[in-house]
Every structure is written in C-alpha cells, then in structure tokens.
N, C-alpha and C positions, 0 to 999 in steps of 0.2 A: 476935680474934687479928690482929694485927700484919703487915705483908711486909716481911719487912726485907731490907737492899740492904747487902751487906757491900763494902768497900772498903780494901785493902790493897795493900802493894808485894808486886811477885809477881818482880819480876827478880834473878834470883842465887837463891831459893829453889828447892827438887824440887818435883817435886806433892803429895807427901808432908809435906812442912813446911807447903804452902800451904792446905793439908786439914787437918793440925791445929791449925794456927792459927784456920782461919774456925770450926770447932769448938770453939773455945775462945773464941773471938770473939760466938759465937753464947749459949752462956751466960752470957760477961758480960752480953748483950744484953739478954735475959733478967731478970736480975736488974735491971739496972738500970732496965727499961721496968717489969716488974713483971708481966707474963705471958706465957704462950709466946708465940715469934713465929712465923712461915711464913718458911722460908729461903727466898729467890729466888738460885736457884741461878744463879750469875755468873761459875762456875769452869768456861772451856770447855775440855770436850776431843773433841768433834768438829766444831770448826768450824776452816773453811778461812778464812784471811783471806787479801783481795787487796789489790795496790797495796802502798801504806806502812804493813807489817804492824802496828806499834805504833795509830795511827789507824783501823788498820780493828778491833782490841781496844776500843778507847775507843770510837767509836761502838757495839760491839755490848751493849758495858756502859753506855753510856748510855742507849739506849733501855731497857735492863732498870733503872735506876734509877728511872726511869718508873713503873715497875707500885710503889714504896715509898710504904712509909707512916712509914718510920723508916730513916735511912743509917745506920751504923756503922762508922767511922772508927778502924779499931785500927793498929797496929806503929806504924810509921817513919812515917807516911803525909805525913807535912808535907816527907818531901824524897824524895818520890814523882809526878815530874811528872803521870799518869795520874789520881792520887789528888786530887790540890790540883784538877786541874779537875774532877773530879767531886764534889768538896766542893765549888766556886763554884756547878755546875748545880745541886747541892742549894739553896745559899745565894738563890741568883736566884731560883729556883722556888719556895720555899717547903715543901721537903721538912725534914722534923725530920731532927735531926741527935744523934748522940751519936759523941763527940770522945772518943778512949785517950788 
C-alpha cells in the first residue's frame, strides 16, 4: 500500500468542499495507481500557524510530503501558488507524481 500526499487549492473553498474533493481525489488515486493507498492526512485543522500564516501551511505540508510515495495533484492546482511548489519539491526530490 501506497502513502499518498494529496495536493490541491484550498483557498475560497469550506472545509467541506476541501473533504470532498480529497475524497474524491483519493479514489481517482486509487484507480489510477491500481491499489489502495494510505491517506496522509494534509488537511489541518488543529494546527496553529505562526509568523506568515500561508508559509507556515506550506512548510507543515511539506514536510508531510516527505512521508509519500505517490503526490496527487488534482483541481486547479497549476494556478495554485502552494501547489506548483509542492509539485517542484515532488519534481526535485523524486517523489512520483500523478497530475488531474
């Protein structure tokens, strides 16, 4: 089984649209890798970020990128600033990648 590292635009969405999308995200995933995978769960909702809140998201989700074995890049993501560098850490690093 797989860890997969989901990566979407989360700004102007609820928590609610962002949940069923990574759900929905998560079975494309699926099908497309070809067996379940292990969500790494990336969607905080108890964490306190300090400093420059968008930067302190992005580093906490980069490190959680870290633990993948497989990124999945679904929505809008290509004019997602968050996203485009977490696609490059993928790209650099040599984490697999599946691209919506």
């Amino acid at each position: 089984m797989k860890k997969l590292f989901i990566s979407q635009p989360m700004r102007g969405f609820t928590d609610e649209e962002i949940l069923k999308a990574r759900e929905e995200i998560r079975i494309k995933a699926e099908n497309t890798i070809g067996e379940p995978v292990e969500l790494i769960d990336s969607f905080f909702e108890d964490f306190k970020p300090i400093g420059n809140i968008p930067v302190s998201y992005l580093g906490k989700s980069i490190s959680m990128l870290a633990e993948a074995d497989v990124a999945y890049f679904g929505g809008d993501w290509k004019n997602a600033r968050g996203c485009k560098i977490e696609h490059e850490v993928a790209v650099q690093y040599g984490i697999d990648r599946v691209e919506d």
